[in-house]
C-alpha positions as CSV (number, residue, x, y, z in Angstrom):
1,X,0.0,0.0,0.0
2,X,2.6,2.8,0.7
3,X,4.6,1.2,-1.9
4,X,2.4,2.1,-4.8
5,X,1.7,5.8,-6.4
6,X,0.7,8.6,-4.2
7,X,-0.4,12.0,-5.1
8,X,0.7,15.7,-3.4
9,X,-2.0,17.9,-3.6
10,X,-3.3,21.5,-2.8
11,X,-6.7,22.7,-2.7
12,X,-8.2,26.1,-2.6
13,X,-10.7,26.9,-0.1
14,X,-13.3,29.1,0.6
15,X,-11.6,31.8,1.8
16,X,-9.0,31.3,-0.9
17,X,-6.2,29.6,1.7
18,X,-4.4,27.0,0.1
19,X,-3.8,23.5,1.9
20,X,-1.3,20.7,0.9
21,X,-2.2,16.9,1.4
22,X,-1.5,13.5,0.5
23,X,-3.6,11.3,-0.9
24,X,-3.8,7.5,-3.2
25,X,-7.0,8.8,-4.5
26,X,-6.9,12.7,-5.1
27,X,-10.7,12.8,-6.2
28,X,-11.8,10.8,-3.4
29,X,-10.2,12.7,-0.8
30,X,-11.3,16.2,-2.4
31,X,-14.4,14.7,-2.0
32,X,-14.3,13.9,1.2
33,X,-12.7,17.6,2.3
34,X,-16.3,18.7,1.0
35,X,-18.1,16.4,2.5
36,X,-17.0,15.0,5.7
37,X,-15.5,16.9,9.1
38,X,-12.4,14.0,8.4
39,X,-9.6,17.1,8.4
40,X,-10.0,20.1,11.0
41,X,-8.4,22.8,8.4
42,X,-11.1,22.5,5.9
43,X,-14.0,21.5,8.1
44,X,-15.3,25.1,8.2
45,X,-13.7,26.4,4.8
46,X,-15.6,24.3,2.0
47,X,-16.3,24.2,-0.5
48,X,-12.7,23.4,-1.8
49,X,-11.4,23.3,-5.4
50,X,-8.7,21.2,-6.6
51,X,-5.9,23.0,-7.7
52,X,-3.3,21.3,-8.0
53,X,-1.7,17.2,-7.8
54,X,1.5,15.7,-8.6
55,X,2.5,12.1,-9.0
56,X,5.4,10.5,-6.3
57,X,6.7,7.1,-6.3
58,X,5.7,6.5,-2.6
59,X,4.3,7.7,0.2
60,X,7.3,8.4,2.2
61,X,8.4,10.6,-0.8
62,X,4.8,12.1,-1.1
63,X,4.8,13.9,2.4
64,X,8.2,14.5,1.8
65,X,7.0,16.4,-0.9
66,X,4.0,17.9,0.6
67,X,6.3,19.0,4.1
68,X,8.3,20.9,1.4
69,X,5.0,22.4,0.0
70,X,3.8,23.3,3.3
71,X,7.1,25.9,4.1
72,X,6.0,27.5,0.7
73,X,4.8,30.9,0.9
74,X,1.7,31.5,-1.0
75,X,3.0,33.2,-4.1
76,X,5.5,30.1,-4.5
77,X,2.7,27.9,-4.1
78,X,0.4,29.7,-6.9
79,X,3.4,29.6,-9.1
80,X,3.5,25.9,-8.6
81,X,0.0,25.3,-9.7
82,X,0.3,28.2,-12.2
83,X,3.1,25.8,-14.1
84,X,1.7,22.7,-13.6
């Protein structure tokens, strides 16, 4: 299981903060950021958008990733999903 493909993601909330996460199944857990109370950030800010995902090998490497993500400022983080 945390040998196969995970995803890095960031979402846009409703008051336009951005949040970085880590999922197997990006769409699912967008999903479930809208509809469930499952993560205390986005419980009160949905609706949330996708904005951005990126592919890593594993999931060690994924919140690697996403810990890097998180110590983005927000521009740096816009210009991610602008290049994506």
């Amino acid at each position: 299981m945390y040998d196969m493909p995970w995803f890095v993601y960031i979402i846009q909330c409703r008051d336009r903060t951005l949040y970085a996460g880590v999922a197997k199944d990006v769409n699912k857990r967008v999903k479930e950021h809208n509809t469930t109370n499952r993560c205390r950030y986005t419980r009160s800010r949905k609706p949330v958008v996708l904005m951005y995902q990126e592919s890593c090998e594993n999931y060690n490497k994924a919140r690697k990733r996403e810990a890097q993500i998180k110590k983005f400022d927000r521009k740096k983080k816009l210009d991610l999903i602008k290049r994506r």
